[in-house]
C-alpha positions in Angstrom: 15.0 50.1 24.4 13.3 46.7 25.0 15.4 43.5 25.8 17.3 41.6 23.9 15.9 38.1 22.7 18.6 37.4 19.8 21.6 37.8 18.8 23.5 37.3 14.8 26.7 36.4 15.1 29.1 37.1 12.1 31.7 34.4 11.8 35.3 35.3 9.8 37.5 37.5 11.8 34.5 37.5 14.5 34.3 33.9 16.0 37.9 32.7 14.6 41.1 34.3 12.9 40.6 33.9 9.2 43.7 35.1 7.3 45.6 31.9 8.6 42.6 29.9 7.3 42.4 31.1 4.1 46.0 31.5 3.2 46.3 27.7 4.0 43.4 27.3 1.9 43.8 29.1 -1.3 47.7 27.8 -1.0 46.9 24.4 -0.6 44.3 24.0 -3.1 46.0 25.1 -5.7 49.1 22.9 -5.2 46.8 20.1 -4.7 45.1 20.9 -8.2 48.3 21.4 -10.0 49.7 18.2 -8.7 46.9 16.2 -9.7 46.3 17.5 -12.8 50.0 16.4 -13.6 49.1 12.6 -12.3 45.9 12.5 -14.4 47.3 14.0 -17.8 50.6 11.7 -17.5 52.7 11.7 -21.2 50.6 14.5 -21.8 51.7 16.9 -19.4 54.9 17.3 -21.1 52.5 19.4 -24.0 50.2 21.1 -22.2 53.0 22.1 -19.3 52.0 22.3 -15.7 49.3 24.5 -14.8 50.4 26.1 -12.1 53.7 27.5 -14.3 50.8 28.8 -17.1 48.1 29.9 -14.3 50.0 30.8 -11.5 48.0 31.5 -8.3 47.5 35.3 -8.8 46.1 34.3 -12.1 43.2 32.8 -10.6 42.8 35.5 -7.9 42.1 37.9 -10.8 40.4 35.9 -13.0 37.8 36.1 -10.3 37.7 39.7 -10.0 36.8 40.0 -13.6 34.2 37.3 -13.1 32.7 39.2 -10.2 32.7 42.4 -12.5 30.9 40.3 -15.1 28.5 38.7 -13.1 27.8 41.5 -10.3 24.4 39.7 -9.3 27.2 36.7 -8.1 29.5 38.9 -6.7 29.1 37.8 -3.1 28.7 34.1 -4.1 32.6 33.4 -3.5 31.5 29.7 -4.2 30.0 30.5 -7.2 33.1 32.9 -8.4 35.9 30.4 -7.6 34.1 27.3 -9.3 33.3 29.5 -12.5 36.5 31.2 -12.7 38.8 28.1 -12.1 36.1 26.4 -15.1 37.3 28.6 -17.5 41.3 28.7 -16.6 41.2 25.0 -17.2 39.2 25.4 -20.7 41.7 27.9 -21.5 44.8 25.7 -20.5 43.5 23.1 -23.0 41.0 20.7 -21.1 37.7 20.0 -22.6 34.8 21.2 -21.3 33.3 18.6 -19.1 36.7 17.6 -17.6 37.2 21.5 -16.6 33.9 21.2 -15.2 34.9 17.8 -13.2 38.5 19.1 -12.3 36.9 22.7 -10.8 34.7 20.7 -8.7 37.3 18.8 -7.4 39.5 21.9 -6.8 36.9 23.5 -5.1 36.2 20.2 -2.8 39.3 20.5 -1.8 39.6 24.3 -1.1 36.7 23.8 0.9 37.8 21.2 2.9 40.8 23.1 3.8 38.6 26.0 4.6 36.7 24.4 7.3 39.9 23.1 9.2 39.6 26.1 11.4 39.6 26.8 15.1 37.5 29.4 16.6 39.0 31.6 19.6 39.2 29.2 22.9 36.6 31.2 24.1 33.9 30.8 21.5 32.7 27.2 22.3 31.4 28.0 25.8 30.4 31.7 25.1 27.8 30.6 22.6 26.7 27.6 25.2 25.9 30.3 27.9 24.5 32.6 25.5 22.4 30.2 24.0 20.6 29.6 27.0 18.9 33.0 26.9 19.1 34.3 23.9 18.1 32.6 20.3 21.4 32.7 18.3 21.4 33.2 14.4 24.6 33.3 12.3 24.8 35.7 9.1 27.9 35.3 6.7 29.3 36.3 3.3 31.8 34.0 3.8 31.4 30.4 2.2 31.8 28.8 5.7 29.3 26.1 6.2 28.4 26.3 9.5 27.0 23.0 9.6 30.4 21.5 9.6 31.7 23.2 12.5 31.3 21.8 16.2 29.4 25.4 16.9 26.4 24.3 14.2 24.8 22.9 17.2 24.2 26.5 18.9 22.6 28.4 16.2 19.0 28.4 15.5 19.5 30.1 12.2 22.4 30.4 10.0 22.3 32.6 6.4 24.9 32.3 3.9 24.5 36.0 2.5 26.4 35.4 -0.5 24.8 32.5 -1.6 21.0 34.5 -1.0 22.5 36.8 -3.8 22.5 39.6 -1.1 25.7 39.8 0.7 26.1 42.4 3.7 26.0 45.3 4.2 22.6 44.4 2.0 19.9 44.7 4.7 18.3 41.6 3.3 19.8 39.0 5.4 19.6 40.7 9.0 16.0 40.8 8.0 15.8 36.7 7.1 17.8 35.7 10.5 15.4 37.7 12.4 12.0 36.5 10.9 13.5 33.2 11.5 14.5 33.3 15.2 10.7 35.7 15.8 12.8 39.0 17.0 12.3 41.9 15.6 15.7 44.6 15.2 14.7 46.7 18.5 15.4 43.4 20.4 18.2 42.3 18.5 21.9 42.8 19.0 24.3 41.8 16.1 28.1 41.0 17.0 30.5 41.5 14.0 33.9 43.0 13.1 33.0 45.1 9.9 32.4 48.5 10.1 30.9 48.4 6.4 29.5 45.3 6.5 28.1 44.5 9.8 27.7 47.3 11.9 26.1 50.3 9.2 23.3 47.8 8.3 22.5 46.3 11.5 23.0 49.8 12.9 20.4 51.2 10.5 17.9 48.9 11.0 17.6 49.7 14.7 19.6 46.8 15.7 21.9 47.1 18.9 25.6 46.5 17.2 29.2 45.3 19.3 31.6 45.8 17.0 35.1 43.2 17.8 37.2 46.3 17.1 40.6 44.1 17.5 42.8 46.5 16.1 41.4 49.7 17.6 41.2 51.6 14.2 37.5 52.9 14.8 37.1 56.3 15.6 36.6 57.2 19.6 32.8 58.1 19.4 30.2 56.0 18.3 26.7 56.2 16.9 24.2 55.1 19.8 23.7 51.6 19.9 27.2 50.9 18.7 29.4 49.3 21.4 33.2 48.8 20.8 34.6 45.3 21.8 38.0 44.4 21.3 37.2 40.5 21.2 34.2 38.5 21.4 35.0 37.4 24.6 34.0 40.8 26.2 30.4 39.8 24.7 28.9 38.9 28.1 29.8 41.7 29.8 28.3 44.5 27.3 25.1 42.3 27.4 25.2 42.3 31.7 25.4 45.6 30.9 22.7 45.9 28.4 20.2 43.9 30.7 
């Protein structure tokens, strides 16, 4: 195999803990919404009730799994879902059009506000700095993460919102981008993710070199060839010594 020049990074459960993130979040949002909405509609709100009693959380949460059904090109395009499907609760809980339309945007402002207050492992910061230095570092996601709002922005060349490209992973699409944009090609390219489906099958297919963060230990005990087990991605330097 020739050297490695690159490396893709995914970013949720790879480069941070995301559970904590997005149950904070999803919460949060949604209390923030239903308290403001009671502010804004004042005497009102005693005849349209509060929205979080008629739309309760899980409400939402299915509401866009019937919008991802209906809209399968958007699927992957959580931003897209959430706004869409939050638009039409608040039609249907008795707002007019254009203030559903303003009070989704707001919602989703503020989920996404929330959803960048993470903290990547302790680890992460100086990992990518070293790495940087010799390899060109790219960043693929289907998460709605903008990595430009993160501290880390400054250490990837590339980053590729999957979702929002109407191509989220394990769509080979996206491997493809990053690498045309950092000039590797996949025999020189090693991609560092926690999803079997999602990130190691396609970069595994396409001839990339794959370390999978196997945290749990739930992958089975032999491997397809290029395929190297880490258990964080702290353990990434050493597989690439390795490598090397």
């Amino acid at each position: 195999m020739p050297p490695i020049d690159a490396l893709t990074f995914d970013l949720d459960d790879t480069l941070w803990d995301n559970r904590p993130v997005m149950e904070h979040a999803e919460h949060g949002h949604y209390r923030w919404l239903d308290e403001a909405l009671a502010a804004w509609h004042g005497a009102q709100a005693a005849s349209l009730g509060r929205y979080a009693e008629r739309f309760p959380l899980s409400a939402y949460q299915t509401r866009r799994q019937q919008l991802a059904e209906r809209v399968p090109l958007r699927r992957g395009d959580f931003t897209w879902i959430r706004e869409h499907a939050l638009r039409e609760l608040l039609e249907e809980y008795g707002l007019p059009r254009s203030a559903a339309a303003m009070w989704a945007a707001a919602g989703l402002a503020q989920f996404l506000d929330l959803r960048h207050r993470l903290t990547p492992y302790p680890e992460v910061a100086a990992l990518l700095e070293a790495l940087g230095g010799r390899y060109r570092l790219g960043a693929i996601t289907n998460g709605n993460v903008d990595v430009t709002r993160l501290p880390i922005a400054a250490h990837f060349r590339v980053t590729i919102a999957a979702g929002e490209m109407l191509a989220p992973k394990p769509d080979a699409r996206p491997f493809l981008a990053a690498l045309a944009r950092l000039g590797s090609r996949p025999s020189r390219a090693l991609h560092v993710g926690d999803s079997w489906r999602e990130d190691v099958l396609p970069a595994q297919r396409l001839g990339m070199r794959v370390a999978w963060i196997d945290a749990r230990n739930e992958g089975a005990t032999s491997l397809p060839p290029g395929v190297h087990r880490l258990r964080h991605v702290s353990e990434l330097p050493d597989l690439l010594a390795g490598l090397d």
